[in-house]
Structure formats: structure tokens, C-alpha cells
N, C-alpha and C positions, 0 to 999 in steps of 0.2 A: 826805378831805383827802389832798396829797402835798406830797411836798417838792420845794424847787426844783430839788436834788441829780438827781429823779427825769428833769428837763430836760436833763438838760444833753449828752447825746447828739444832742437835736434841734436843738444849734447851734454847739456845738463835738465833732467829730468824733477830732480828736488836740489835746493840746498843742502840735504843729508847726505847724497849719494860721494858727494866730495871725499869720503872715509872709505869709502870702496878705489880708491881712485889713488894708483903711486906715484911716484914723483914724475917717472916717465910721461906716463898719461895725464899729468895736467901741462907740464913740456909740451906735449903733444899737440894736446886742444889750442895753447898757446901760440906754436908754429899754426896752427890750421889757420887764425886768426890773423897772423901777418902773412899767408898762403892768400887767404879773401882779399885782403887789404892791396897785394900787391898783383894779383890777379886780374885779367879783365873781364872775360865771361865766367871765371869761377866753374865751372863746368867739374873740373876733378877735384879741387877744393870741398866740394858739396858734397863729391860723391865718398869722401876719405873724411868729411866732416858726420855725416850718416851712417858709414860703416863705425865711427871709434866709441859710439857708445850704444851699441847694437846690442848688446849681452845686456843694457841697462832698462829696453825697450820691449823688449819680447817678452809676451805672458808669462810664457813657463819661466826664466827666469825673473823676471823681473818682480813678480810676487817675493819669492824667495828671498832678495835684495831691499824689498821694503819692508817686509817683514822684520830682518833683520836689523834695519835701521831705525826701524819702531822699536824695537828691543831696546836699542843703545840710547833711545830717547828720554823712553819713560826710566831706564836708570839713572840717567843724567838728572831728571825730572823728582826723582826721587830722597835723590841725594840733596838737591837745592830745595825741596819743599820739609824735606826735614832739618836744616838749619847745618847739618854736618853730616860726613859719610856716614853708614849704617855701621854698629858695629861689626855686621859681617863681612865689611869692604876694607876694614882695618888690614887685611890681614896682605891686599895690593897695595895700600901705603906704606908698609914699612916699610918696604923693599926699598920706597925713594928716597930714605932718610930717616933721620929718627924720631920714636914715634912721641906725637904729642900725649899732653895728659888726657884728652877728650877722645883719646881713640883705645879703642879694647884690644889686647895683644893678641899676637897669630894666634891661628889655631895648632894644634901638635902634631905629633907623627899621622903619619897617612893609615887611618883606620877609623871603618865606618860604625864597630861598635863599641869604641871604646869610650870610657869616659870624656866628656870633654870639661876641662876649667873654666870655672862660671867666672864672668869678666872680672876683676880686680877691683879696687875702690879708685871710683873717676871715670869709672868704663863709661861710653854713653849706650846706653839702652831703646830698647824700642818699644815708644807705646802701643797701644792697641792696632791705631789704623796705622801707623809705618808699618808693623808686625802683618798685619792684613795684604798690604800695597806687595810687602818683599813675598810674603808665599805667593800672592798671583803672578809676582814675577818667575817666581821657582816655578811655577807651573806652564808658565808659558816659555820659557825656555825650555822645559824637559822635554816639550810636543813639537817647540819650533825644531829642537835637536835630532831628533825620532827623524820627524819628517824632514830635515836637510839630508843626514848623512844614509838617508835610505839609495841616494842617487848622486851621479855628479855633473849633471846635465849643465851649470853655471859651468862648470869650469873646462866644459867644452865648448861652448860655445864661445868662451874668453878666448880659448886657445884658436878658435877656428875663424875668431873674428881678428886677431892680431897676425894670423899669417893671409889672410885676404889684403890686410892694409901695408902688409912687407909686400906682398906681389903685386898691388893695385899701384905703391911708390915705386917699384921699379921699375914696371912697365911705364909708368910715365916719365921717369928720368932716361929709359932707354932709348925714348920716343923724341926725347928733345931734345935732347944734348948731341944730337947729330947735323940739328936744322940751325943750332948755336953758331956754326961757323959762316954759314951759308945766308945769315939774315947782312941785310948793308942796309945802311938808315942814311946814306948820302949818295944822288943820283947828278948824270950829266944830263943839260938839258941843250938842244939847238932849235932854236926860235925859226929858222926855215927861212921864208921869202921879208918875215918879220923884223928878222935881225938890220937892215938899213935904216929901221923905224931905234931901235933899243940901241944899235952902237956897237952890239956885240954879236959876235958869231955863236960863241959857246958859251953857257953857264953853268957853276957849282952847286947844284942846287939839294938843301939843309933843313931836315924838319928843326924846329926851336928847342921842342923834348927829344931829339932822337938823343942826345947821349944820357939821359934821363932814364928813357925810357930800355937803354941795353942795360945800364946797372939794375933796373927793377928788372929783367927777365933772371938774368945772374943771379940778385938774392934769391929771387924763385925758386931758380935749380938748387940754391945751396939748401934752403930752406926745406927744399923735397926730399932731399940727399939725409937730411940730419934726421925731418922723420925717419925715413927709413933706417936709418941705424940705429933711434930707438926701438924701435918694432925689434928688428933685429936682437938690441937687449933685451927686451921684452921675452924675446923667444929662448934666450939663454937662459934667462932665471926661470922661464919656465922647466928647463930641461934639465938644470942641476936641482933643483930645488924639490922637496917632496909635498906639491902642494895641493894635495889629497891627505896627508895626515900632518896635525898639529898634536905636538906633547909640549904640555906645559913644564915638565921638565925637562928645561934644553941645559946641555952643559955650559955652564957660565963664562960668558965672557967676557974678560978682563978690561976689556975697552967700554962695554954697556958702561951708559949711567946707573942703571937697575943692578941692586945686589943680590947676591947669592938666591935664585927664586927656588931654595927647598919649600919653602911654606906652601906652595903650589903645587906639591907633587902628588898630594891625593887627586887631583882633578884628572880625571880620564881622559887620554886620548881622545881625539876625534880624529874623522875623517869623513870624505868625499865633501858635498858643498860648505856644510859650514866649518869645517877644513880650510879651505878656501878663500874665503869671506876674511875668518880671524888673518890670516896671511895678507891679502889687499887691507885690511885695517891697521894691521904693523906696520905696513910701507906708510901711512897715514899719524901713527900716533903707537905704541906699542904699547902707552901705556893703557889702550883701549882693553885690550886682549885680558890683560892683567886686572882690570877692574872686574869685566865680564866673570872671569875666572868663579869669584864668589859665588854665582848664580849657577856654575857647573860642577861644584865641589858639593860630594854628600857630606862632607864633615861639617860645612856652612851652612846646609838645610838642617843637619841634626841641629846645630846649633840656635838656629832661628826656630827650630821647634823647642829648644827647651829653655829660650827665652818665654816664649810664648806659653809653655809650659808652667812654669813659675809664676806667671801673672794669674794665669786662668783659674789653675788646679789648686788657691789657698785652702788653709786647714779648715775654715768655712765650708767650702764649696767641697771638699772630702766627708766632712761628715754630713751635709745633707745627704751624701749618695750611702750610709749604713746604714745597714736592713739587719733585722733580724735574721739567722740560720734557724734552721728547723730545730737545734734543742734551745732557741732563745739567744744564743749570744751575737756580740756583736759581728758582723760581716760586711767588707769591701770589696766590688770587683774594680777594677782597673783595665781597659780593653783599648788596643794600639794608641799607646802613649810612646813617644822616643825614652823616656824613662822616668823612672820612679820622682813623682815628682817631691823634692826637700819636706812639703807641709805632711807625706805621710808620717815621718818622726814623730808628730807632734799627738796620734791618736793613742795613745796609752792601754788606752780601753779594748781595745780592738784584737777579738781573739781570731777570726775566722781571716785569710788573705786571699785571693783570687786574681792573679795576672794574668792577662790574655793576648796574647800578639804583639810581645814588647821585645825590640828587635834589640836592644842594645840598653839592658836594663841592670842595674850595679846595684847590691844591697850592702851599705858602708855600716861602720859599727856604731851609728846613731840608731842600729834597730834594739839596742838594748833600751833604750826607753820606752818600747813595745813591751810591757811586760808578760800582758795579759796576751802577746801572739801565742799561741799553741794548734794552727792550721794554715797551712800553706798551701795553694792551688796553684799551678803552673802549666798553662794552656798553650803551648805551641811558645814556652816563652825560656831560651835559653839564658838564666840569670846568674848573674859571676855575683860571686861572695867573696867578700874582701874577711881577713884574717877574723878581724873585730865580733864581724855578722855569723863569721861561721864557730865562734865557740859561744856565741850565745842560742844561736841554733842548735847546737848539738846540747846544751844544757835545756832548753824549754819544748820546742818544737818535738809535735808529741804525730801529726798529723801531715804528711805530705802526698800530694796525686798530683804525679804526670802525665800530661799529654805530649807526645812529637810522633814524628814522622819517622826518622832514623834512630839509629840505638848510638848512634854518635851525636844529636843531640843533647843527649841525659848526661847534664855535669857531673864531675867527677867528686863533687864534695857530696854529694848523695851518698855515696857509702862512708861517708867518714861519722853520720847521725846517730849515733851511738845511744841516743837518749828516744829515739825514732819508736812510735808503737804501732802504727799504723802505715802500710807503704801500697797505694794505688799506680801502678804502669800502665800506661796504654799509648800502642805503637808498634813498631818493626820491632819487636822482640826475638825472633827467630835471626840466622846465621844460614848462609848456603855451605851444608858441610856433603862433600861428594856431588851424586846426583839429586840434586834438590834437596836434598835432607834439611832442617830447620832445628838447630840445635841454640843456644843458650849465644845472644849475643852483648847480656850487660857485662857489667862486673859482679867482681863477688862480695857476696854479702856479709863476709863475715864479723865487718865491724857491728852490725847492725845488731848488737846481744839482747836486746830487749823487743826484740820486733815480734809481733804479736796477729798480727793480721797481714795479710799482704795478698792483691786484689790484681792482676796480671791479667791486659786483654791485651790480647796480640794473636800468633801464629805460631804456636808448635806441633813441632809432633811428638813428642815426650815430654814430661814432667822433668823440667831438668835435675842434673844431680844437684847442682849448686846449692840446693835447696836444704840439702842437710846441714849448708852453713848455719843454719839460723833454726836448725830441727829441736833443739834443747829450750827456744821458747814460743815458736810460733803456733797458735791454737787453729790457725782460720785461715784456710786457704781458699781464692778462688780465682777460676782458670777460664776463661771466656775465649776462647779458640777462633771466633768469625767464619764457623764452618768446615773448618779443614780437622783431619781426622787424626784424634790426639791416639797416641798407644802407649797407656799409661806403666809403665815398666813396674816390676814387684820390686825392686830395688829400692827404686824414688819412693816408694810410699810407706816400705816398709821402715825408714830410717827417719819417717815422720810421725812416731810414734805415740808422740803427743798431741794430735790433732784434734781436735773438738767440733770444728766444723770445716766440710769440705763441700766446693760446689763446682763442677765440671761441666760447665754450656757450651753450647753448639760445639762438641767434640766428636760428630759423626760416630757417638758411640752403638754396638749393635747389642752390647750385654754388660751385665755388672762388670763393672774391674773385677779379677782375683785377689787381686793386692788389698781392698778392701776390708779383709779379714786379719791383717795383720794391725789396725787400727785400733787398738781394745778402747779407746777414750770415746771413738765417734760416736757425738749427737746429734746431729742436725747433716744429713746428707741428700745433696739437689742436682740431680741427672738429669735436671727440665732441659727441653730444645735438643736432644739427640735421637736415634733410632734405634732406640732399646724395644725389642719384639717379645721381648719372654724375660721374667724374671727366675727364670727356672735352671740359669747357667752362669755360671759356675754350678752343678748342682750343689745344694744344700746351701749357699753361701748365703742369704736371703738369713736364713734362721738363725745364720749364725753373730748378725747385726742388733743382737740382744739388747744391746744399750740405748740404739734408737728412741730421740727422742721426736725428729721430726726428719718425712722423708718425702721430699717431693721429685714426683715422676714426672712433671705436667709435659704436654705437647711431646710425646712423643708415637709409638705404634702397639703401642700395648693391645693387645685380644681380649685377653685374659689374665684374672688376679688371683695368683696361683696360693693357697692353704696354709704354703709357710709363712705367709703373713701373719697369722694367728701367733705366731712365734715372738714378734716385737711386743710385748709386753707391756713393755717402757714408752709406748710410742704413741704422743699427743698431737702431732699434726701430719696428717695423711694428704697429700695433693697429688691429685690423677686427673686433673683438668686435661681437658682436646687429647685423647688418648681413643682406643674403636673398644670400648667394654662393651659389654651386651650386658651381660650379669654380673652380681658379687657373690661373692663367696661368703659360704655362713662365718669362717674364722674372721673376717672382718671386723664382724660384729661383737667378736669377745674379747674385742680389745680394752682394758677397764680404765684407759687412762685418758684415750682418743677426746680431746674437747675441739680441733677443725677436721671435717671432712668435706675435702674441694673436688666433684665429680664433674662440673660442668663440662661442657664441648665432647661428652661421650653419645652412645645410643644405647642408651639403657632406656628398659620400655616399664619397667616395675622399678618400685623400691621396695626393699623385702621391710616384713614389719618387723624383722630381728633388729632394724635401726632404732628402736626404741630401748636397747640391752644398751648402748650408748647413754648411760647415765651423767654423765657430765658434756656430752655433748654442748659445747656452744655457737659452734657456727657450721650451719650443712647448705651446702650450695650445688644443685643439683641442675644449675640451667642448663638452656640450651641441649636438651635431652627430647625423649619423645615421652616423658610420662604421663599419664591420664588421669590419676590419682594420687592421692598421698595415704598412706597407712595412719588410722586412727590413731591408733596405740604410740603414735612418736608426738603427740599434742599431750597426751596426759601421762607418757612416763619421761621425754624428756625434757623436764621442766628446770634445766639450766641453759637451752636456747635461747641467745642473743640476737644472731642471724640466720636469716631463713630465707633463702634465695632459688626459687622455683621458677626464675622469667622465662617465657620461648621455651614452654612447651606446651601437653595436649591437655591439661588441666582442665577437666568440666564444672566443677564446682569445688568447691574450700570448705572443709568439715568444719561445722560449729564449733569445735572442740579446739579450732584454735584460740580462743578467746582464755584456755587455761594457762596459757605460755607468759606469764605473769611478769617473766623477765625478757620476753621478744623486745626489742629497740629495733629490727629494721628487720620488712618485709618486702620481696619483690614480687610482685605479681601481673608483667610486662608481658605483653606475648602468648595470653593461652587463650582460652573457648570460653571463658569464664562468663555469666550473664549476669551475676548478681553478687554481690561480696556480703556476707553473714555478719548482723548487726553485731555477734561476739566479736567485732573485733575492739571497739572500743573499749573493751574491757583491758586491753592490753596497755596498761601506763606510757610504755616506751613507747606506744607507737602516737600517742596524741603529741599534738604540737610539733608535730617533722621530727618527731623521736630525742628532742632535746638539744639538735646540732647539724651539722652539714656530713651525709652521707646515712643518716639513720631515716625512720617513721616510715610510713608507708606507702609504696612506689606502685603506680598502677595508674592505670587510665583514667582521664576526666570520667567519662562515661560511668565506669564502674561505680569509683566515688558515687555518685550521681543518686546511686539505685540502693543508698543507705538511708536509712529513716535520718531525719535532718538533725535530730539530737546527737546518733552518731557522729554524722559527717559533720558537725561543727567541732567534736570533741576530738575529730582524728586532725581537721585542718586547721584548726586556730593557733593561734603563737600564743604563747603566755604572755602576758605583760611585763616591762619590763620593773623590779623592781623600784621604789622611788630612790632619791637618791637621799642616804644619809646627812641628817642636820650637822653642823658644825656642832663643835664642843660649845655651850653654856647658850646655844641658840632655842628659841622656842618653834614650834610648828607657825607656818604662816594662813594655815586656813582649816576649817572645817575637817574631822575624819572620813575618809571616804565611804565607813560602814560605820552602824554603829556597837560600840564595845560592852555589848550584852549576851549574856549566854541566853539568851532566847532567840539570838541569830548565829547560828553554829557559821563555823570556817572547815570549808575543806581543802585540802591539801592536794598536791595531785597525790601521793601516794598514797592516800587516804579512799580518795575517789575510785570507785567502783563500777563495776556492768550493774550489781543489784542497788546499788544505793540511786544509779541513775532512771532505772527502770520504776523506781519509788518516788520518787519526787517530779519525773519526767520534767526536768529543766533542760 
């Protein structure tokens, strides 16, 4: 004998699983139970008790099934550990009734980046660790989900296991209900030679249970019978019923207790297993599905992010993260937040703004307390401007740069900026117009009458026209193309008349624009990063750039620096950096205004000593060359050099004579043959003490250092001390002077301090 205790592994696996399990199937187990009970060897009993919860047993699903009721636990767990539902579950109680004061109202229309209304007064909110507890549950719902509805292997096996248990029932009813008529529980008996002994010939002979025991065969049969018509149901609702996908917006109906479930219709579809699961849990409780919901709904996660948001992000914890921008003023970055969080309002101060990855970010007209905003950053971050925000944008906001991916990204209040001076795009700026052509895919810029600079990295192949909208004030244009080969049309540029500075990178250019020429304002022009081979085409056009204040060639395939350069007159910064020069041209050199010349990354094997006609000369960088020497004559005629940058090449020694360069602040001398550095150089102010700051003094190898008389090399590497710090108002000194205040002990200054005055005292 055993007990039934001994069963009960073979069909209930957890107390949890009971929520996977419909009415049928506890029916069922129930019959199986008075099946055992009234059974004698039990033999199909066992084998119909093993198959009915088969789907509950088996690995592959069976993970899946407690997974899933681990979910349902620790929500349940959730809700009772924090005293009340979460406010994000409010949103399945209202549906049962009306809603208490302790619970926060639905959420809105089904959209993930819309605003949503921060709970009311009475809401209950979430501290820290509920706040905590509910995202690990968002997360673990997002992975259980991923990997349920990858497959629907449960809801095969359910199916595959409820039509074994229809054919295992009726093979056993077919099997018995034939032997029903044929069974007799009352026999004749004749006692034989016996019977003169007993009295009787014949007797009726009657087991005690036989009618007992026909009724127990009968409820058997009924019993088998009624399973198998559940199975049977089972199979029906499997076959009308779509239970591979679940939508939480079903049409309502009027008999449910539950009302009207719009508030649930942002929640996504599912389907295949956990499809499935929510469907055996309805038969179970419906209003499981409906609590779950919260944990499937992105407007519930946004939500619980910007509770969580609000606590975290106060106006404290905002302005510890401002930093200074590079001209000094205040600066905020902000990087994947659900959105702006309320405590930004409160930074007044705050000129520079930087949004990065904020998927559903709102700026209400609480941003006119921002007075001092005047830069906007907006990094992969589509931000909606409410009425309020955008007419004070358009009166202050002087500074805007975007980043996206599509030209359908970039909002449509960008052109309405009318007070805008500055406009940076970067993105799918180009349009497929015909065969791949790349024309103009924003809007137009006309409101933009003050726009002054505008900074365009993307993909074209012409300069668009568009651009004449804003031609009457924009000075500064620049065009950063990402390699693909711009062809700058004489139209576009001529109708930009007013330009002052233009710069064309990576535009797979092979020669000047022509259109160039119709610029009479241009100062500042930068062809760096193309394949300009010759400046020699357009013929003459080179000369005819009179105005040139500053022209940089860098990285490009320059040979040769052709004569007409002599012709810029006006021209203070030359840059031919990583270009193949060999030689320069003598007009180079008669240029009377030239204070940068940037040759580096060439194969120039001289530098002519006409580089000394270079009178105002202040910075010549000539690395990464093959030079061997340097011409005297540019130590003592140009004596307005600040930088001198000679690293990585074939330099043998360093003329004494640089020690006249009175105003050198930074020296490079990285990379040559050099075996000794000339104690003149201490005589150079700016280059003692690391040249007075970061990026100046004198750059060179320990070694060399090394091979200085020690008065030098103390004078080139030592730091100045730092000033003391100023006494308080009406305070006296706390101790002794550090020198004493007699003129028979002179003070030198560094500017003071000398190669001869060191040479005399040899301190």
C-alpha cells in the first residue's frame, strides 16, 4: 500500500504552478483522484495521472513555467513588502473600481515619448529600494520576454500532452465498456456427493461487496467518460482560441467585472510562450495578467524612470556635475535620462546646455528662469519645445549643435530661431535625388536672419542653394563632407557674397573652386584634408585672393608652391602641413605680414635663409621634414618668434645664436642627431621654468638636457615658486622676511635675468 501523499509530486510540482492550471485541469487532477480512490491496481490511473502534468515536468518547458512564476512571486512580494501597490500598478487597479486616495492615476494615451503627469498630491511614491526592486523587475521581465516569445515549444507540448490524455481515455473506455455487460458477481454452486451432508442440492452463491463493488466499476466508467470530455474541451478552446498571441487590448466586455482596459493599450502584444502562460493564468485569475501588464508597458518604465529621476537628479546633485566651457562659463551635460529632470529650472546661471541620448525629452516654459542659457547641445536627442520654451529660445539662444542620424530627426522649431547666431548640423544631411545624387535634405533657413556662422558635417555633393536664405548675414561657413566629393557650383557661392570665412574638408577636392573669386570679403580660407595637386588652376585665381588673411592647405598632395603666392600680401597664416614640398619658393618669403608658417609632415631637405625676411614671424614649425640645419640669419633677424618647432628631423647641432630669440616660449627639439644643446639657450626667458605654462619651454630629451652646464639646466627645468599668498586686510606678517630688504642684496626678476648676468655671478 501508499499513500496518496506519496503522488503528489507526479502532478503538482510547486504550490505556484496552480496559476498555470484552468478550471478543466484542476477538474481533472480531481477525477484522477476519485479514478485512484476507486480503482484497484490503478495501473491507467497512474499512467493518465503522469501524462496530465507532463508540460509541468519536462526541462525545456518546465524552466520557462517557473521562471515565470518566479516573476509573479516576487511581484506579489513586492507589493506586500512595500505596504501598498506601486504607483505603477495603479494603473490595473483602477479598472476594478474606484480609485483610492493612496494610489497614483492611469497613465495617458499609448505613447512612449510623450510627456507623462507626475502623480497628483496623495500619489504613493517610490523610495529608493522599491524604486530599485521595480527596475530589476523591468529587467527581468524584458529577458524573461525576449526569451519566451523566441519559441512556443510550452504550448506544444500542452497541446501534444492533452490529445495523448483524450486518446489514452478513450482507449480505456472502449476497452471496458464492452467487458461491463459480461462481468456477473452471483454464481450457482452444486456441492456433488456433499450435498446429503448440507441438505441441499443447489446453491446461490453471493460475494458480500459484489453489488458494491458493480457500482464502484460504473462510477469508474463515468468518471473516465467525464475526463475525457474535458480533454476534449481542452482541445476546443485550444482550437478557437488564439493562444499564441495575447493583446492587452481586447474589446470589452460587458459581462467582465474589469472595466473598460484602455489604460492598457500601450502594452505590446505578445506571443508564442508567454502568450500562452498569460492565457493559463486568466483561466486562473485575470486579474493576474492585468497587474503583470505594468511590468510590460514602456510608459510604466518611463514612468518609474522619472520617479526615480526626480529623487536622484536634485538641483544639488545638478550643479555638482557644472564645469566650466572653454571661454569660462557655466556648463551641463545631461547623458540618457528619460527626461529633463524639473531641478534643471532651478540653475539660473547656467549658460552652456548639453543633452545626450534622451529619448523623450520636453523643455516647458519653466526654461525662462534660465536666463543666462545662451548654448544648446543636442546629441542624438530629439527635444519637443512646448510654446512657452520656444519664444524664449528664440529671444536668447544665441548657440545651437546637432547631432542625428536622419534629417527627419532635426525638429521643426530649429528654423523658427530667429535670434540664432550660430548653427552646427551633423548627420544625414544629403537627399537621394535621381541616381544617388545627395541634395539638400533640411528645411529652409529663412527665418534664421541673424545667422552668422553655420558649421554643416554631413554628405553632399554641392553646396546647396538654400543657403542664399541666410546669404545677407552669414560670415562663416563650414562644410566637412566625410570623404565624398563635393562640386562646389559658381552659383552657390557666388550669392554668398558676404563670407569672411570658409572651410571645405574632406571634399575630395582636386583644385581651387572657381567660384572662389567671386568672394571679395574672404579672409580666412581652409582646403585642409582634400586632393588639391596644384594651385596653379584655375589659372591666376590663387592671386586673385588679395584679401587673404589666413590660408590653410594642410594634408593634402601639394609638389609645389607655385609664385603666386607672393601675391597675398594680406596673408598672416600660411599652413602646408603633411603636403610632398621639396622646396619653397622665394615669393614666400616676401610676404610682410606672415606671423604662422606651418610646414611640418613635408620633404623639404633646406630651409632657405630668405626665412629670415619673415620679420614678424612668430611661430615656424617645420617638423617631421629631413632638415640638417637651420639658417643663422633666422636667430638674429627674426626676433619676434615665439614657436619653434624643428622635432623629427636630421638636425646636427643648434646654432648658438639661438639664445638671441629673446621672445622664444616654446622649443621642440624631439627626434634629431643632435649630441649637445648650446648653453645659449638659457638666455631665452620663455623657455625657463616649462616656458611659464602647459604646452610651452623646452621639449627635448632627458639626455640632451643632461649635456648642459648645471646652471643652465637648472635655469631651463626649475618651476618658479609659487607666489606667497596675500595677508588679509589690517593683518601683520607671521614670521620672519624671507630675504633681506637691503639694496646691497639686489632681486632679480625673471625678466630681468640674463645669459650675461648669469655668466657673471655663475649662480
Amino acid at each position: 500500500m501508499f499513500a496518496l501523499s506519496e503522488l503528489t509530486c507526479l502532478h503538482e510540482p510547486s504550490s505556484g504552478s496552480k496559476l498555470l492550471k484552468p478550471w478543466w485541469e484542476v477538474f481533472m487532477d480531481c477525477l484522477l483522484v476519485l479514478m485512484l480512490m476507486l480503482s484497484v491496481l490503478a495501473g491507467t490511473t497512474l499512467l493518465l495521472l503522469a501524462s496530465g502534468s507532463f508540460w509541468l515536468h519536462l526541462p525545456l518547458t518546465s524552466a520557462r513555467a517557473e521562471h515565470f512564476l518566479a516573476i509573479l512571486a516576487n511581484h506579489h512580494r513586492h507589493s506586500v513588502d512595500s505596504g501598498t501597490d506601486s504607483p505603477l500598478l495603479g494603473r490595473a487597479e483602477t479598472q476594478l473600481g474606484p480609485t483610492p486616495p493612496s494610489v497614483a492615476p492611469s497613465l495617458g494615451p499609448r505613447s512612449v515619448t510623450a510627456a507623462v503627469e507626475p502623480p497628483r498630491q496623495g500619489a504613493v511614491t517610490l523610495d529608493r529600494s522599491d524604486s530599485e526592486q521595480a527596475r530589476a523587475l523591468f529587467e527581468r521581465v524584458r529577458k524573461f520576454r525576449a526569451h519566451c516569445e523566441s519559441s512556443d515549444v510550452i504550448y506544444k507540448v500542452y497541446v501534444s500532452q492533452t490529445l495523448f490524455k483524450l486518446l489514452a481515455s478513450a482507449l480505456i473506455v472502449s476497452l471496458s465498456a464492452p467487458l461491463l455487460g459480461s462481468m456477473s458477481f452471483s454464481h450457482v454452486c452444486h456441492p456433488g456427493d456433499e450435498g446429503s451432508l448440507v441438505g441441499y442440492g443447489t446453491f446461490q452463491c453471493a460475494h458480500t461487496l459484489a453489488s458494491l463493488l458493480h457500482k464502484l466499476l460504473l462510477a469508474y466508467l463515468l468518471l473516465l467518460a467525464s475526463y475525457g470530455l474535458l480533454n476534449l474541451y481542452a482541445l476546443a478552446w485550444i482550437a478557437h482560441s488564439p493562444l499564441r498571441r495575447y493583446s492587452f487590448s481586447k474589446p470589452w466586455d460587458p459581462s467582465s467585472p474589469l472595466r473598460d482596459p484602455s489604460p492598457l493599450r500601450d502594452v505590446p502584444d505578445l506571443t508564442n510562450d508567454l502568450a500562452f502562460l498569460l492565457h493559463m493564468a486568466d483561466q486562473y485569475d485575470p486579474l493576474l495578467a492585468q497587474r503583470l501588464s505594468a511590468f510590460l508597458s514602456p510608459v510604466s518604465e518611463t514612468r518609474l524612470l522619472e520617479e526615480n529621476l526626480e529623487q536622484r537628479w536634485g538641483p544639488e546633485e545638478l550643479r555638482s556635475l557644472v564645469v566650466a566651457d572653454p571661454e569660462g562659463g557655466p556648463r551641463l551635460s545631461l547623458v540618457a535620462l528619460p527626461r529633463l529632470p524639473p531641478a534643471l529650472y532651478t540653475l539660473g546661471h547656467l549658460r552652456v546646455l548639453r543633452l545626450q541620448l534622451l529619448a523623450s525629452a520636453r523643455l516647458s516654459g519653466q526654461v525662462a528662469a534660465m536666463a543666462s542659457l545662451r548654448e544648446l547641445h543636442l546629441d542624438h536627442c530629439p527635444l519637443a519645445v512646448e510654446a512657452g520654451a520656444l519664444v524664449f529660445l528664440q529671444e536668447h539662444l544665441e548657440v545651437l549643435q546637432l547631432s542625428f542620424t536622419q534629417a527627419s530627426e532635426l525638429p521643426g522649431w530649429v528654423y523658427s530661431l530667429r535670434g540664432l547666431h550660430q548653427l552646427h548640423l551633423s548627420g544625414q544631411l544629403g537627399c537621394c535625388e535621381g541616381s544617388g545624387g545627395r541634395g539638400w535634405a533640411l528645411g529652409s533657413l529663412r527665418q534664421l536672419r541673424h545667422l552668422r556662422v553655420l558649421v554643416l558635417r554631413g554628405a553632399l555633393q554641392r553646396i546647396p542653394a538654400e543657403l542664399v536664405e541666410v546669404a545677407g548675414s552669414l560670415a562663416h561657413l563650414e562644410l566637412h563632407n566625410e570623404g565624398c566629393r563635393l562640386q562646389p557650383t559658381a552659383a552657390a557661392l557666388k550669392r554668398l557674397a558676404g563670407l569672411a570665412k570658409l572651410r571645405l574638408r574632406d571634399c575630395q577636392l582636386e583644385r581651387l573652386p572657381g567660384s572662389l573669386a567671386a568672394l571679395p570679403r574672404l579672409r580666412a580660407l581652409d582646403l585642409g584634408h582634400n586632393n588639391l595637386r596644384s594651385l596653379e588652376e584655375p589659372p591666376g585665381l590663387l592671386g586673385q585672393l588679395r584679401h587673404l588673411s589666413s590660408l590653410t592647405l594642410a594634408h593634402n598632395h601639394l609638389p609645389v608652391l607655385p609664385p603666386s603666392v607672393g601675391a597675398l600680401r594680406g596673408l598672416e597664416v600660411m599652413d602646408l602641413a603633411f603636403n610632398r614640398l621639396q622646396t619653397l619658393p622665394p615669393a614666400l618669403f616676401t610676404l610682410p605680414l606672415l606671423r604662422r608658417l606651418l610646414l611640418g609632415g613635408n620633404l623639404l631637405r633646406t630651409l632657405p635663409p630668405a626665412v629670415a625676411e619673415l620679420r614678424l614671424l612668430s611661430e615656424l614649425d617645420v617638423s617631421e621634414n629631413s632638415l640638417e640645419r637651420l639658417p643663422a640669419r633666422l636667430f638674429g633677424c627674426c626676433s619676434e618668434l615665439r614657436v619653434l618647432n624643428v622635432a623629427h628631423n636630421a638636425l646636427g647641432q643648434l646654432p648658438p645664436a639661438v639664445g638671441r630669440l629673446a621672445r622664444l616660449c616654446r622649443l621642440d627639439l624631439r627626434g634629431n642627431r643632435l649630441e649637445e644643446l648650446p648653453p645659449e639657450l638659457a638666455s631665452c626667458p620663455g623657455l625657463r621654468g616649462g616656458g611659464g605654462g602647459a604646452g610651452g619651454g623646452l621639449v627635448v630629451e632627458d639626455r640632451l638636457l643632461h649635456s648642459l652646464p648645471c646652471w643652465a639646466r637648472d635655469l631651463l627645468v626649475q618651476t618658479s615658486a609659487p607666489p606667497p599668498p596675500r595677508p588679509l586686510s589690517g593683518s601683520l606678517p607671521s614670521g620672519p622676511p624671507s630675504r633681506p630688504a637691503s639694496e646691497t642684496f639686489p632681486r632679480y626678476s625673471t625678466t630681468q635675468w640674463n645669459f650675461h648676468s648669469a655668466l657673471e655671478s655663475r649662480i
